[in-house]
Backbone as a printed PyTorch tensor [residue, N CA C, xyz], in Angstrom:
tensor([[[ 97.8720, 135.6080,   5.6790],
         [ 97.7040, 134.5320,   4.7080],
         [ 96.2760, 133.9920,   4.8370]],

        [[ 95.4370, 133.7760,   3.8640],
         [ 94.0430, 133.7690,   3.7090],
         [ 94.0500, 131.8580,   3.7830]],

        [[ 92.9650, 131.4470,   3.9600],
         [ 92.6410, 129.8540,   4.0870],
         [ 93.2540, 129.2360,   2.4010]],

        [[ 92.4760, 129.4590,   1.6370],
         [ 92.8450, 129.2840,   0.6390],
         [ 95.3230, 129.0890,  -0.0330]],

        [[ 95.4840, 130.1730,   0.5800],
         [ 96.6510, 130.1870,   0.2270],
         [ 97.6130, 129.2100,   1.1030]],

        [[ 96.9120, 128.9050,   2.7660],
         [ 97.4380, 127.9670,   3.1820],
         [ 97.1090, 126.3720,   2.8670]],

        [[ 96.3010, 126.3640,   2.0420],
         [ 95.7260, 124.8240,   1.6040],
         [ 96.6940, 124.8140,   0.3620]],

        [[ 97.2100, 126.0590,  -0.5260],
         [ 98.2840, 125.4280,  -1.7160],
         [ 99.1730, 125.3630,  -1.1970]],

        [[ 99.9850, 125.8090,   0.3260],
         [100.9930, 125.5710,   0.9080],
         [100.9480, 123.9370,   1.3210]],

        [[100.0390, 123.6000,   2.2180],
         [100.0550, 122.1280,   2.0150],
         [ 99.9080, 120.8630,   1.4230]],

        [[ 99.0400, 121.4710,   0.0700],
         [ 99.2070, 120.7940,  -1.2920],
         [100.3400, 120.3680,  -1.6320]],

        [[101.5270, 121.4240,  -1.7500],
         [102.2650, 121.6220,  -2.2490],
         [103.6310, 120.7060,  -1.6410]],

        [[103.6840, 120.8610,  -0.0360],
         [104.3730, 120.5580,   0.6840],
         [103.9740, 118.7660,   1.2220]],

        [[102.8430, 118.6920,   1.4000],
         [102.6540, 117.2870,   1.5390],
         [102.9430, 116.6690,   0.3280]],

        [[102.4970, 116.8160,  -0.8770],
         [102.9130, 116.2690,  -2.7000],
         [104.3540, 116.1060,  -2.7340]],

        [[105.9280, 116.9860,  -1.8440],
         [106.5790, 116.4390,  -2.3430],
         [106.9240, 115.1120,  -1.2640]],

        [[106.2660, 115.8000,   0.0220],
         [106.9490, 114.5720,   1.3190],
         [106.5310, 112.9080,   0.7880]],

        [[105.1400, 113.2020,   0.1910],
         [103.9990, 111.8530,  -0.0160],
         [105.4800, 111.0610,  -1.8500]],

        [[105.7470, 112.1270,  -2.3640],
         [106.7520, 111.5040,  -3.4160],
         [107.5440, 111.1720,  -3.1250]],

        [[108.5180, 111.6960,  -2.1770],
         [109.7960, 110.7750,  -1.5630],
         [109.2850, 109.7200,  -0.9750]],

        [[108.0290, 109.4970,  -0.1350],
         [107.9250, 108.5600,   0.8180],
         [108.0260, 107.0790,  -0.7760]],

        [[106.7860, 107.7060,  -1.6300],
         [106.6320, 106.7190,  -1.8900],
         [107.6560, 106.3320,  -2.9770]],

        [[108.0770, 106.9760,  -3.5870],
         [109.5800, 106.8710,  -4.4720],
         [110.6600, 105.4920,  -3.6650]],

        [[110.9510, 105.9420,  -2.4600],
         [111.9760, 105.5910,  -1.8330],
         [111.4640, 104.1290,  -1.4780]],

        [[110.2410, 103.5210,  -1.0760],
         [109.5020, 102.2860,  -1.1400],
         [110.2650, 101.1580,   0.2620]],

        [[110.6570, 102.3270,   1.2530],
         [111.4290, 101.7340,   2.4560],
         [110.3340, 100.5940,   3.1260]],

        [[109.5320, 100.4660,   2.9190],
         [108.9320,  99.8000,   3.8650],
         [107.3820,  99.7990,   3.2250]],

        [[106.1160,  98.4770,   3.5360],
         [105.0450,  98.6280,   2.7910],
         [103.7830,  99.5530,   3.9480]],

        [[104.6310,  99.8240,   5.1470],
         [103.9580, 101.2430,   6.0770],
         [104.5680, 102.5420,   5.5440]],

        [[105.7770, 102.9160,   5.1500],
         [106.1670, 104.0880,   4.8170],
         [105.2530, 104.6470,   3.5300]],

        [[104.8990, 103.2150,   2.7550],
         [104.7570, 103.4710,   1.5450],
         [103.2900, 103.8410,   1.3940]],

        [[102.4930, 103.3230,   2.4960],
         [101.1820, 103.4820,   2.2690],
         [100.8000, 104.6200,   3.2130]],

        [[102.2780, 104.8290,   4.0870],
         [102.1220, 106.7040,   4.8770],
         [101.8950, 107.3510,   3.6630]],

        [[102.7490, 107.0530,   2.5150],
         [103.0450, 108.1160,   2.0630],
         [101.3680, 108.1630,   0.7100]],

        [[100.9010, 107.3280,   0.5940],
         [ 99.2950, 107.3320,  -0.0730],
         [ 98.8440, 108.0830,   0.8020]],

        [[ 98.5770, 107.8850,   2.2690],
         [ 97.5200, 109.2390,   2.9570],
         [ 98.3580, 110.1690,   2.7850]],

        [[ 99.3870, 110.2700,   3.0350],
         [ 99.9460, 112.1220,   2.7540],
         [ 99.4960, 112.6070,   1.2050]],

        [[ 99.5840, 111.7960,   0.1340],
         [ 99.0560, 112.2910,  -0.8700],
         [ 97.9480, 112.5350,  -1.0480]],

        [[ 96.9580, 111.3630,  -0.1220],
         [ 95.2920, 112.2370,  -0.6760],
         [ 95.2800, 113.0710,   0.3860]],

        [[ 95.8280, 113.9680,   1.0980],
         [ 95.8070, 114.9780,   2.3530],
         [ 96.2090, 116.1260,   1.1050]],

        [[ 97.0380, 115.7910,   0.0230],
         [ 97.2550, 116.4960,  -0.6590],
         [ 96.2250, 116.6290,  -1.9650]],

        [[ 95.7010, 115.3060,  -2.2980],
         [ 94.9080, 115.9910,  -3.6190],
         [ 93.7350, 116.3210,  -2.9410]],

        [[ 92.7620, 116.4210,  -1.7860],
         [ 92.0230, 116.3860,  -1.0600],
         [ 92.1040, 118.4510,  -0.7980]],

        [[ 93.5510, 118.6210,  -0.6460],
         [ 93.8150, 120.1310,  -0.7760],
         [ 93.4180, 120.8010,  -1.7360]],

        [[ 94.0980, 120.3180,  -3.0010],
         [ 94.0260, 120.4110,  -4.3850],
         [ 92.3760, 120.9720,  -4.4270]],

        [[ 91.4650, 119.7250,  -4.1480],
         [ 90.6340, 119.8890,  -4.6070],
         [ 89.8120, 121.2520,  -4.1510]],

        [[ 89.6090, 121.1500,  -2.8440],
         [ 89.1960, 122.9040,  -1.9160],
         [ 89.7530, 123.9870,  -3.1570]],

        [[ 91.2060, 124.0770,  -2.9860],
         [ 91.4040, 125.1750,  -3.5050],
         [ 91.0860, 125.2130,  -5.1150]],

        [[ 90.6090, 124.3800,  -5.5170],
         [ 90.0770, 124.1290,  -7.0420],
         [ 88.7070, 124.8850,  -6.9110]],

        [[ 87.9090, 124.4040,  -6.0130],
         [ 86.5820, 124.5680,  -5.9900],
         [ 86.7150, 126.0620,  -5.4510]],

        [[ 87.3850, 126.4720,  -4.4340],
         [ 87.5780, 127.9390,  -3.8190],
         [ 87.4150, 128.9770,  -4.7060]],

        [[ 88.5730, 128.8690,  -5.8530],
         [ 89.1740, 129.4480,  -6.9730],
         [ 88.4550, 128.7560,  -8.0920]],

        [[ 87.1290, 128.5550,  -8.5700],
         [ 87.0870, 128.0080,  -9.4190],
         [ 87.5560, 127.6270, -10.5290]],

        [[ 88.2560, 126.7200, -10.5540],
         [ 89.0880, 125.9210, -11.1610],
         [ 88.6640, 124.4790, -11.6320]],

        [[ 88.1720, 124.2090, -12.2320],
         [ 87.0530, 123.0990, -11.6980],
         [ 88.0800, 121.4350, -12.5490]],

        [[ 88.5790, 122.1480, -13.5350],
         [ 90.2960, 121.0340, -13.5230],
         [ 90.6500, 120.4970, -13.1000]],

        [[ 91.2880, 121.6580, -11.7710],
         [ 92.4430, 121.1660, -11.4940],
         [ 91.4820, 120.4070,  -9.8880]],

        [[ 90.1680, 120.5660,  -9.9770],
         [ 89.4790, 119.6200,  -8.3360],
         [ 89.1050, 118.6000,  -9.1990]],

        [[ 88.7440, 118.3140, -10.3140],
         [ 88.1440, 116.9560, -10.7150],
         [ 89.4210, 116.3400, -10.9900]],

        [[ 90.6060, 116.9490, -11.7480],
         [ 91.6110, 116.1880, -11.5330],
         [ 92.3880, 115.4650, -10.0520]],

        [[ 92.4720, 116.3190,  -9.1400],
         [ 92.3970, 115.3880,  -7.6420],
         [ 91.2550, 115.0500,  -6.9590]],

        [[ 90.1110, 114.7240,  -7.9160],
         [ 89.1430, 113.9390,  -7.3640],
         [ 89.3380, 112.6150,  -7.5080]],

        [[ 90.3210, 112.7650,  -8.6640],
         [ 90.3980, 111.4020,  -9.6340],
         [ 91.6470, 110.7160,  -8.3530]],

        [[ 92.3140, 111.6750,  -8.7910],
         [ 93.5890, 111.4300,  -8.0810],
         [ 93.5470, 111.0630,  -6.5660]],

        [[ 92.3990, 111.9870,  -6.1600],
         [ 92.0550, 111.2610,  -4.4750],
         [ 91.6750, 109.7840,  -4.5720]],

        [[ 90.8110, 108.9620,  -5.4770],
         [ 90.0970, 107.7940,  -5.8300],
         [ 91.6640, 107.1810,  -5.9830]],

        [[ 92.3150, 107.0370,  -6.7490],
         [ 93.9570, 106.5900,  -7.2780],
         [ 94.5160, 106.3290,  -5.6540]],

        [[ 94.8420, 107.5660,  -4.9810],
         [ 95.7530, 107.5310,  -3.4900],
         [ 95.3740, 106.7510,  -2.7720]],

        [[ 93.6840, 106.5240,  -2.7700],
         [ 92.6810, 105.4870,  -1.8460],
         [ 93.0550, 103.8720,  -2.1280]],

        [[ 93.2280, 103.9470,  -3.7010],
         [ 93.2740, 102.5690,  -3.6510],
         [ 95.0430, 102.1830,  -2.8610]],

        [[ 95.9350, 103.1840,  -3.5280],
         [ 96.9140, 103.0550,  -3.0080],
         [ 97.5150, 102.8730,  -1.0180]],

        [[ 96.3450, 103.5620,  -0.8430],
         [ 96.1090, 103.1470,   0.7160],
         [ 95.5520, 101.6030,   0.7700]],

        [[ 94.8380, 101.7120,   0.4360],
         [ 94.2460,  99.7410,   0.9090],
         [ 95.4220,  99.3150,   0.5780]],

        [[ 96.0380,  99.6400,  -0.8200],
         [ 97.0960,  98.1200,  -1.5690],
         [ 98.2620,  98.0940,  -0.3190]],

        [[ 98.7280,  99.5030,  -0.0060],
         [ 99.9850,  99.3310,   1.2260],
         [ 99.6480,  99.0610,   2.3530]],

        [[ 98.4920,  99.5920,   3.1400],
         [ 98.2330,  99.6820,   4.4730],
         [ 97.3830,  98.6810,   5.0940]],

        [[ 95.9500,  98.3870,   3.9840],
         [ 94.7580,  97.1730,   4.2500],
         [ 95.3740,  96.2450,   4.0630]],

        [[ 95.4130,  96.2160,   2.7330],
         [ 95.7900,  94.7550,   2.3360],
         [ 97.1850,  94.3380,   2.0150]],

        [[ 98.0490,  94.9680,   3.0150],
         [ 99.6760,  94.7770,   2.8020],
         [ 99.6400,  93.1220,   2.8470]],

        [[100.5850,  92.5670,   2.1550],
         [100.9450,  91.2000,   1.6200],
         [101.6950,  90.9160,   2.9630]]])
């Protein structure tokens, strides 16, 4: 298995853990675990975008990395 094919394995696999975490909204630490598991995931995204030029589907989780970030401060920094 080449680098590339293991970065859509963890794309893939962190995107659904980071959706249950944050779906399920157990807690405002689970919830902002589950923001870094997602930019661990669009952060993947993006490599294998740029790898495979794809240049879509990396500016789309560039965006999406910027989105997960804020979602980290809102649960984890600046939890209420």
């Amino acid at each position: 298995m080449d680098v590339v094919e293991l970065l859509r394995w963890v794309a893939s696999v962190t995107g659904i853990v980071a959706a249950i975490l944050v779906a399920m909204r157990l807690t405002n630490r689970a919830t902002g675990l589950g923001f870094v598991i997602f930019t661990v995931c669009s952060v993947s995204w993006v490599t294998v975008g740029a790898f495979d030029g794809e240049w879509k589907l990396a500016v789309q989780n560039m965006v999406l990395t910027l989105i997960n970030l804020v979602g980290v401060y809102r649960w984890l920094i600046k939890a209420d």
